[in-house]
C-alpha positions as CSV (number, residue, x, y, z in Angstrom):
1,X,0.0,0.0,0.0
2,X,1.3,3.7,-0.5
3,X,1.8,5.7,1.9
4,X,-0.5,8.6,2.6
5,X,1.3,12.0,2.8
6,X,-0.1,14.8,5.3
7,X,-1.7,17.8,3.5
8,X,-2.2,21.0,5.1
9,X,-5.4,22.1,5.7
10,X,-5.7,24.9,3.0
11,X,-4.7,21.9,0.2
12,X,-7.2,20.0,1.2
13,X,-9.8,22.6,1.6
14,X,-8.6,23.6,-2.0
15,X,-8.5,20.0,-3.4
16,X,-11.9,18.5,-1.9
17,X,-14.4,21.2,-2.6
18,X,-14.7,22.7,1.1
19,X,-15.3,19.4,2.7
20,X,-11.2,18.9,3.9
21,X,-10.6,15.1,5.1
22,X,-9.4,15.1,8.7
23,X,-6.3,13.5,9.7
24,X,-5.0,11.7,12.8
25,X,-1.9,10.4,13.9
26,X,1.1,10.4,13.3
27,X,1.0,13.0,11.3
28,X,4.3,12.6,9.1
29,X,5.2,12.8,5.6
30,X,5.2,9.8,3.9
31,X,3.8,7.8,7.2
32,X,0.6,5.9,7.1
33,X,-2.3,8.0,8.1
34,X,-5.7,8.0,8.7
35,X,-8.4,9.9,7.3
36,X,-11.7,10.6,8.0
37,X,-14.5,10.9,5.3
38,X,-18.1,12.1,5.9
39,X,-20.1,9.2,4.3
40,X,-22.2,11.1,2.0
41,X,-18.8,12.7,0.7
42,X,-17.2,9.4,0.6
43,X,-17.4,8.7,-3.0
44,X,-16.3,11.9,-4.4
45,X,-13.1,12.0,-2.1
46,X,-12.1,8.9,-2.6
47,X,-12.1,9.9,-6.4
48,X,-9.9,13.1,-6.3
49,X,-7.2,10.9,-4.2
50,X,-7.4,8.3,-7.1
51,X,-6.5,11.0,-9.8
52,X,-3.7,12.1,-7.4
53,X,-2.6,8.3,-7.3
54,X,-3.1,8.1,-3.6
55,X,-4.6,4.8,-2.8
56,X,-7.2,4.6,0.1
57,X,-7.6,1.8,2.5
58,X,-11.0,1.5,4.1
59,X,-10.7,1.0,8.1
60,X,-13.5,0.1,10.7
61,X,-13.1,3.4,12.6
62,X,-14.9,1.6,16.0
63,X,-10.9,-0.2,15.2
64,X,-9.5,3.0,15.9
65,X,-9.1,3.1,19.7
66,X,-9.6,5.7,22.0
67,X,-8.3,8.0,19.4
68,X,-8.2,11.6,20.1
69,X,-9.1,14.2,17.1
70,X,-7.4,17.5,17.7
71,X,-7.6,20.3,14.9
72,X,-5.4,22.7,16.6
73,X,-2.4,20.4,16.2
74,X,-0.2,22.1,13.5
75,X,-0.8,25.3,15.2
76,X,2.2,26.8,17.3
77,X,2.1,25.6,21.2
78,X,1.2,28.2,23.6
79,X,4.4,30.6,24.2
80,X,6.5,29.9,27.1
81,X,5.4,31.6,30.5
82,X,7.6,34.7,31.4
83,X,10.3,34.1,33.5
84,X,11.9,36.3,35.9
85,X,15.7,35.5,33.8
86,X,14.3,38.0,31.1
87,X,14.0,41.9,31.6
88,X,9.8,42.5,31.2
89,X,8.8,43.5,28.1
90,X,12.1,42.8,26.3
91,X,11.5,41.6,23.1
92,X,14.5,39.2,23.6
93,X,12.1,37.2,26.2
94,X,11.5,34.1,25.0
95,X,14.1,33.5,22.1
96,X,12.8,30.0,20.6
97,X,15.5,28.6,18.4
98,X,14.8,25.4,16.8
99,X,16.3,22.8,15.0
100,X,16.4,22.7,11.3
101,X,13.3,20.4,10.1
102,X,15.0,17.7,8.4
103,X,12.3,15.5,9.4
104,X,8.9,16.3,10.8
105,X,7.0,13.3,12.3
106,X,5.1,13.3,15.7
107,X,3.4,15.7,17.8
108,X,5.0,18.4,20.1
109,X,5.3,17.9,23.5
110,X,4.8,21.3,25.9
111,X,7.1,23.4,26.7
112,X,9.2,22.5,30.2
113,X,11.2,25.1,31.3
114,X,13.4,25.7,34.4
115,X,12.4,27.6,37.3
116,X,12.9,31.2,37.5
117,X,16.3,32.3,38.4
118,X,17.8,29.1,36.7
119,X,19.4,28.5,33.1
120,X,20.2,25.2,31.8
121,X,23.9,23.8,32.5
122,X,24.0,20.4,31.2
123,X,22.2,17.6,29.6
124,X,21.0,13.3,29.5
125,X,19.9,11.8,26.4
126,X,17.8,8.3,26.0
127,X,19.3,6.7,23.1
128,X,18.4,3.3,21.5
129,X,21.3,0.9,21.0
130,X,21.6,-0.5,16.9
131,X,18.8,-3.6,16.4
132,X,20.8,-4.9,14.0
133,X,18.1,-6.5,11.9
134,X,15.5,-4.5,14.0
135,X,13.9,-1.0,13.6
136,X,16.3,1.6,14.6
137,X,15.2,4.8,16.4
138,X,17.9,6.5,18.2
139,X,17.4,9.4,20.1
140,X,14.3,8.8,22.1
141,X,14.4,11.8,25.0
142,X,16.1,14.8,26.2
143,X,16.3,15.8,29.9
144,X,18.0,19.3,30.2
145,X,19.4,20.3,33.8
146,X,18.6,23.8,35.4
147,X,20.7,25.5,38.1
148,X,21.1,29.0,39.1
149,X,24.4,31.0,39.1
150,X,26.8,29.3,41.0
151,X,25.0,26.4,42.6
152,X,25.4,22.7,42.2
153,X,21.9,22.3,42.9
154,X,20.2,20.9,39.6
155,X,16.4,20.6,38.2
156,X,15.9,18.3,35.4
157,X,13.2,18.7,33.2
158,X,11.7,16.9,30.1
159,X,9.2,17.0,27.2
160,X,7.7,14.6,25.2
161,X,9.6,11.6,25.4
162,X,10.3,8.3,23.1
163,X,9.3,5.1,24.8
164,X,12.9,3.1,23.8
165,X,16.4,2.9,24.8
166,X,18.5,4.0,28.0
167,X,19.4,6.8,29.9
168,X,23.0,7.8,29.1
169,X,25.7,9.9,30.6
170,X,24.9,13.5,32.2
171,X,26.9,16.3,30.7
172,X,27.4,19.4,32.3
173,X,29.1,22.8,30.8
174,X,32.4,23.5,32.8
175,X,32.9,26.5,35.6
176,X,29.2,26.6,36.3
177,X,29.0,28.5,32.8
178,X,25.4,27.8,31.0
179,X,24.3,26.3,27.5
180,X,23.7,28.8,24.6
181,X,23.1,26.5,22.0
182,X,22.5,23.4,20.2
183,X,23.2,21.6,17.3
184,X,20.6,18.3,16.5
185,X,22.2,15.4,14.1
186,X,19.5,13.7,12.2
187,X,19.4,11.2,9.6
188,X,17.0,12.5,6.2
189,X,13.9,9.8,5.3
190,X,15.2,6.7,4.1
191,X,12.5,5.9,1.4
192,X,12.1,2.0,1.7
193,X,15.0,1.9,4.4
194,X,14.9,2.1,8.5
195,X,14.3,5.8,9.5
196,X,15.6,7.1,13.1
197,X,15.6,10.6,12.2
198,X,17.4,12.5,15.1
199,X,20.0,10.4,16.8
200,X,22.3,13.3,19.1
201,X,22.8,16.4,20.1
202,X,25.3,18.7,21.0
203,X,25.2,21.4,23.5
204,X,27.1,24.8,23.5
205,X,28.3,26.3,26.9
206,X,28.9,30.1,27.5
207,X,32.8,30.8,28.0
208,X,35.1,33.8,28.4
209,X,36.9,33.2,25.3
210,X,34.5,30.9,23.3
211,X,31.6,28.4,23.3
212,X,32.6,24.8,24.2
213,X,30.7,22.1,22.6
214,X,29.9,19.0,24.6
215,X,28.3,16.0,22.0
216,X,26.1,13.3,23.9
217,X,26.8,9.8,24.0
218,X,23.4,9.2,20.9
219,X,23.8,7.5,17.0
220,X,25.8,8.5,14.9
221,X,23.5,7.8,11.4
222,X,23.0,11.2,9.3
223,X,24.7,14.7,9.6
224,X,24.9,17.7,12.0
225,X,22.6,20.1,11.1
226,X,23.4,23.8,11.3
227,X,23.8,25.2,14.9
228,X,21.3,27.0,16.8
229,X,22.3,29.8,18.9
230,X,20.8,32.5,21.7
231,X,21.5,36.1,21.5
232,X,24.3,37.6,23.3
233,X,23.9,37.4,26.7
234,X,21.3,35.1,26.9
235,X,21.0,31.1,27.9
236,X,18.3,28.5,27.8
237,X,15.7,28.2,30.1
238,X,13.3,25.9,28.2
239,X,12.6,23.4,25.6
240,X,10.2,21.0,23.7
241,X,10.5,17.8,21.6
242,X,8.9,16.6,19.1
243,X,8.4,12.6,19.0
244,X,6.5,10.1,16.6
245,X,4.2,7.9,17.9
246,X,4.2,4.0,18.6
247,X,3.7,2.9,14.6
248,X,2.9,-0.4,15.1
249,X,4.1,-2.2,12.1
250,X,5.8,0.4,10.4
251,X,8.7,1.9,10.9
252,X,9.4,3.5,14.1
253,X,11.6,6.8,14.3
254,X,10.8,8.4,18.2
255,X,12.4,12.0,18.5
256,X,12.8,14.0,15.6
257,X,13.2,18.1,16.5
258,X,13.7,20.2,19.5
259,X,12.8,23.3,20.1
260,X,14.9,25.3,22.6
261,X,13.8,28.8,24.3
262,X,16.2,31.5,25.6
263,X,16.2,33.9,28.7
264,X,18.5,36.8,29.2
265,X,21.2,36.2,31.8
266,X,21.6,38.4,34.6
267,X,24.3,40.8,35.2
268,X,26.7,38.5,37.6
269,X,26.0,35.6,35.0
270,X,26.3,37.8,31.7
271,X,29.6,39.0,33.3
272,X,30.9,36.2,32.9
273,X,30.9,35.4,29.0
């Protein structure tokens, strides 16, 4: 069977005659999807995705269980609450950078961010080991670690997370400095072969002289993508991930993006870069 890909909601309004299909999960590219049809409407849809050479595969939606039907998904996640590690009304509050999209499968998890007074220092990845013959998927979860200036004291926090794999070292930037960026390596789609999409991530501490980079103990399939990075004087204080759904028989990938968000440091901290 081929694949269904995702259209937005606009292409399908435009392509089936105000009466868009509705998707659910997973909501990837060139993943399996399902799609609801209005049964007087049935016919004609089904049609317009046989000119586009998009077969359909009729499912028993009582088969479909407990599944939950949100419209709103594509839309941006709420923005990050203000923290106290920003100056109010500073249009530098809140810096999202994000990693290229050389992937896009799953759903968004919220936002977790650090308590207020805190920056992020260090880092733990949940990686799964090569299956061999198996399905891959790599980088399964991120867990940041929050501190304030000067203190050994740390609060982890997570976002949506993979359901494979182990917990791996913690890394931690040197001389209590903070993380300022990130750079994601991910693996493009496979076509017919075993997608993992992200698989490790580096971090970037604030130093006098320059950023260090600390890599994670993830895969090494695909390339680095291009390195995110704060504005001066700034340091994360939040993030979200993004991770595909369970796929049953198909091919599982877990993690695939991160989005991180950045706070302005204070004055002893900024001091210090």
């Amino acid at each position: 069977m081929k694949k269904l890909a995702i259209l937005s909601e606009n292409e399908a309004d435009q392509r089936y005659g105000g009466h868009p299909p509705l998707f659910l999960t997973p909501l990837g590219t060139f993943k399996t999807s399902y799609v609801l049809i209005p049964h007087e409407k049935n016919q004609n849809i089904t049609e317009k995705f046989r000119q586009k050479h998009i077969q359909l595969k009729p499912v028993d939606v009582a088969n479909i269980k407990q599944a939950q039907v949100d419209n709103e998904m594509h839309k941006p996640s709420e923005f990050p609450r203000r923290s106290a590690v920003s100056n109010a009304g500073s249009p530098r509050e809140g810096y999202i950078i994000t990693s290229p999209r050389v992937n896009n499968w799953g759903v968004w998890g919220d936002f977790a961010q650090c308590n207020d007074g805190e920056h992020v220092v260090g880092m733990r990845l949940r990686t799964e080991a090569p299956q061999g013959k198996g399905d891959d998927t790599a980088l399964n979860a991120i867990e940041l670690l929050c501190a304030a200036p000067g203190s050994h004291q740390y609060t982890p926090i997570k976002s949506l997370e993979g359901s494979w794999g182990n917990w791996g070292r913690t890394f931690y930037c040197p001389d209590d400095t903070t993380v300022k960026g990130f750079q994601l390596r991910s693996e493009a789609y496979q076509g017919n072969g075993d997608d993992t999409a992200a698989n490790n991530l580096r971090i970037f501490c604030n130093l006098p002289a320059s950023p260090e980079m600390i890599e994670g103990d993830g895969m090494t399939w695909g390339s680095w993508t291009e390195r995110q990075n704060c504005l001066n004087g700034q340091a994360v204080v939040g993030f979200r991930t993004q991770v595909e759904p369970y796929q049953g028989n198909g091919d599982d990938t877990a993690l695939n993006n991160v989005d991180m968000v950045c706070g302005d440091l204070g004055k002893k901290a900024a001091s210090m870069m």
